[in-house]
N, C-alpha and C positions, 0 to 999 in steps of 0.2 A: 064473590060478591064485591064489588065496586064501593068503598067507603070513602069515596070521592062526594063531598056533599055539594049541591045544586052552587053554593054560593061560591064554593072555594073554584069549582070550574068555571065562576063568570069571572073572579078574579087572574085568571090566567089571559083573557082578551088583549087587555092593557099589555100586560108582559110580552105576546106573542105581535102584536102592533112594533112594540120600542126593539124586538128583536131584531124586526126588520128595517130599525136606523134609515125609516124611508124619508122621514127631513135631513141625512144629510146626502140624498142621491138625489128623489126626485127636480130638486132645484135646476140641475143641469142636466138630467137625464130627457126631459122634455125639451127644452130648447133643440137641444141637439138634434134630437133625433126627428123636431118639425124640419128646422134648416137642413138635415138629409134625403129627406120624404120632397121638399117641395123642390130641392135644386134637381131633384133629377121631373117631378110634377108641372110644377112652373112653364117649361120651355113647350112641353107637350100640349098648354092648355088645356089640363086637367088637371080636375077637382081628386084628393084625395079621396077614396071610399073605403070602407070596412078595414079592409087591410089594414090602412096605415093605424088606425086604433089599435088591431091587434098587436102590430108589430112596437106599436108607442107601448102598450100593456107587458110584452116580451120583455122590451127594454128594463122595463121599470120591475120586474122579479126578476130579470139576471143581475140585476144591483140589487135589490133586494137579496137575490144568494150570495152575493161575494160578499155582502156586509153580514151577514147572519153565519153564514160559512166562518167569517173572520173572527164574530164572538163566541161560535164554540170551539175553534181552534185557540182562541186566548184566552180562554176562562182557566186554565189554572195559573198562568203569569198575572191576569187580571185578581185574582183573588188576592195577592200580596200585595198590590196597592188599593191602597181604601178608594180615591178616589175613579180607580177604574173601573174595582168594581162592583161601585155603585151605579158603573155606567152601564157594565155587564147585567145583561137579564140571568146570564146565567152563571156566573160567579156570585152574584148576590144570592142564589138561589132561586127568584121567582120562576126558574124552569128549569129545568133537570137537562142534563148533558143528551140523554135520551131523547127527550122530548125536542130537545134545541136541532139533533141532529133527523129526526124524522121530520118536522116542516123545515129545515133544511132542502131536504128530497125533496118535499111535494111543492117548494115554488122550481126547484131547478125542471120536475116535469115538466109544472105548467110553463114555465117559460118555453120548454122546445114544444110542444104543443102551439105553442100561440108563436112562435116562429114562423111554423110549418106554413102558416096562411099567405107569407111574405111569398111564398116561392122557393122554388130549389136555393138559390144563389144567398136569401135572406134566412134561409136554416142554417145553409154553411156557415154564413158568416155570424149568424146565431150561437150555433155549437163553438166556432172558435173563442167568440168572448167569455161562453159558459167554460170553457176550459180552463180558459186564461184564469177568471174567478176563482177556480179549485186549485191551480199550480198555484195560486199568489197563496194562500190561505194559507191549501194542507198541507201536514206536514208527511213524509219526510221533504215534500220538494221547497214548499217555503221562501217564495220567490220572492217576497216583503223581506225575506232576509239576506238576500243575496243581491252582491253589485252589481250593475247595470243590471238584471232584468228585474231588480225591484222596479227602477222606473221605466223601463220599456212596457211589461206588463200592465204597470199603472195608465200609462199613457194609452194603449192600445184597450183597454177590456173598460175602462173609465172616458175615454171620450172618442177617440178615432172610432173604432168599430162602432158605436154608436151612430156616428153621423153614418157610415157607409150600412148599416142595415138601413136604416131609413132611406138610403136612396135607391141601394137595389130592389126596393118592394117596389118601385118603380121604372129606375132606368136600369142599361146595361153597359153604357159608356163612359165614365165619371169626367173623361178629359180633365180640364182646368178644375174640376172640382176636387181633384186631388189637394189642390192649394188649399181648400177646405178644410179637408182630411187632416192635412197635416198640420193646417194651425190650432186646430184640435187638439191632433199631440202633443204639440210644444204646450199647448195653454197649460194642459195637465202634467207635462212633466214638471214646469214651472210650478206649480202646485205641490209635487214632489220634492221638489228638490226644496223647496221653502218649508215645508213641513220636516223636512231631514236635517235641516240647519238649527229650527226651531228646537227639533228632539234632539240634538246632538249628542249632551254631554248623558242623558238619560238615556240614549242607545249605545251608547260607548259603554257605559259601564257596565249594565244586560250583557254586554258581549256580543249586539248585534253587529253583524256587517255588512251593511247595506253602503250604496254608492257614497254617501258623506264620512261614513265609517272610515272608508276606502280612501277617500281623495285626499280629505280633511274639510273643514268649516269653509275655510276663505274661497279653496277650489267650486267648491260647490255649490255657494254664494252667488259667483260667477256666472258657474252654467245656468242657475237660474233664470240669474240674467239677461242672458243670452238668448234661453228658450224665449223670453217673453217677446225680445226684439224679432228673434226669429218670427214668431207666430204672428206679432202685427204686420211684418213686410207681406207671409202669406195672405192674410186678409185684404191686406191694399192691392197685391198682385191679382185677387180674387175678386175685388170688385172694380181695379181696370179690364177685369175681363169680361163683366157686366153681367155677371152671376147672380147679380141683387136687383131688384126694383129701384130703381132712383128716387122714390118716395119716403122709401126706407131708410136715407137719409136723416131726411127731416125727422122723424120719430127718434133716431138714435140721437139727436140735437137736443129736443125736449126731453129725453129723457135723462141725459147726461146732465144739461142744466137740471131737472130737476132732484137728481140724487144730489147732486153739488150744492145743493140750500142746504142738504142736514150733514151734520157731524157723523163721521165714521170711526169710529174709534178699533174696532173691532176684528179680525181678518175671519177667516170660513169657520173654524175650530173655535172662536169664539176668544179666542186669545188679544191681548193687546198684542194691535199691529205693530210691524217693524218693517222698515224698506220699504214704503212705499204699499205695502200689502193691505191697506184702509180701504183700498180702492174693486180689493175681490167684490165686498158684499153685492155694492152697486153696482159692478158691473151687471151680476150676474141677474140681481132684476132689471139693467137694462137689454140683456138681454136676451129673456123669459117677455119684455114687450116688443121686441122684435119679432120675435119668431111666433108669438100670440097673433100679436097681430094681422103677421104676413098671412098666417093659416084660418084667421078669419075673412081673411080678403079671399083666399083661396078656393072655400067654401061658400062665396058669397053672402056670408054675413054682416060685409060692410063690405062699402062702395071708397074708393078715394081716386080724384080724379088726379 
């Protein structure tokens, strides 16, 4: 008999919601994956249909597993520090290791399930991000802990593959949209590498070794940097090639002035910025109003001459 009472199983919603850490994906998980769907859409004049939802749905539980996957693989390193895990659902206990690791399974099915609608080519490259998720996590392979393919990984299964499932639910020739592709990765490696600079001296000591481990601090500062500059040349090479609406412009105008009215103090992690990293948050809702926007022009939801 089940001595599970009614109430204590509503209280597990809340906990099985924050497992899947879907505020810190969703944010760039949809941009992306519109700006993948419409660059290969767009050119064809056609409207996105059913597909591209599944395939947007897909996206957003295979980041849902790599983050859920990742707190039940660090629930017993999160249990030693208080404030991680408080973050952990499942070091704090509100879920059992068990429970954490069965809906675990059941978003990675639903995700290739809702792959499948993409097409052969958007399952492929479905399963390969769902991969990538499971090498980064589990352990023994542990690929958050290991030099360069912590940030390869990151970069590929967190933003590149993103943008490119969304485009082959439609096209089959990316050309110059590779330049897409790949400012993608740089953007997220940039993310990495600033997030590994940030945890430096707290993963050095753990004993991880991951690419900053490897290099040291100032190196890896560096390639940050680097990525970033990298990733804006792609973007500029991307829309001298006229990849974007020339209207879209204008909206990245207004919205840039308008993030620039308020104070950013903050970078993704919620940490006080450093280097220039104030400037993640807004980006990212400027743009979430690009790629909003463009997908309701796409849809005929709104007209702009």
């Amino acid at each position: 008999m089940n001595s599970t009472r009614p109430e204590q199983q509503g209280s597990k919603i809340p906990a099985v919601i924050r497992l899947s850490r879907w505020r810190e994906h969703v944010p760039f998980t949809v941009p992306l994956t519109i700006i993948g769907a419409l660059l290969a859409a767009e050119p064809q004049a056609v409207a996105v249909d059913w597909r591209f939802f599944a395939v947007l749905a897909a996206n957003i539980a295979a980041m849902s597993f790599a983050f859920m996957l990742n707190n039940v693989e660090d629930a017993p390193d999160d249990a030693l520090d208080r404030q991680k895990r408080l973050h952990n659902v499942i070091s704090s206990g509100l879920l059992s290791r068990r429970e954490g690791i069965v809906l675990t399974a059941a978003v990675f099915l639903l995700s290739i399930l809702l792959y499948a609608a993409g097409g052969p080519m958007t399952l492929a490259l479905g399963a390969a991000t769902l991969a990538l998720c499971y090498l980064y996590s589990a352990r023994p392979f542990r690929f958050k802990a290991r030099p360069i393919t912590d940030v390869l990984s990151h970069s590929l299964m967190l933003s590149g593959l993103l943008v490119a499932v969304g485009y082959f639910t439609y096209g089959t020739e990316p050309g110059d949209v590779w330049l897409v592709i790949g400012a993608a990765i740089l953007f997220s490696a940039y993310g990495q590498f600033y997030n590994q600079v940030e945890d430096f001296e707290v993963d050095k000591e753990a004993g991880l070794k991951n690419t900053a481990v490897l290099l040291g601090k100032a190196p890896t500062s560096i390639l940050g940097h680097l990525s970033i500059v990298a990733a804006i040349i792609c973007m500029l090479a991307a829309i001298s090639q006229g990849l974007f609406p020339e209207w879209l412009g204008t909206i990245l105008i207004i919205g840039a002035i308008t993030t620039a009215l308020f104070p950013w103090e903050f970078d993704m992690r919620g940490n006080l910025a450093r280097d220039g990293a104030n400037v993640q948050r807004p980006g990212l809702i400027v743009a979430n109003l690009l790629a909003l926007v463009w997908l309701a022009t796409n849809l005929g939801l709104i007209t702009i001459l």
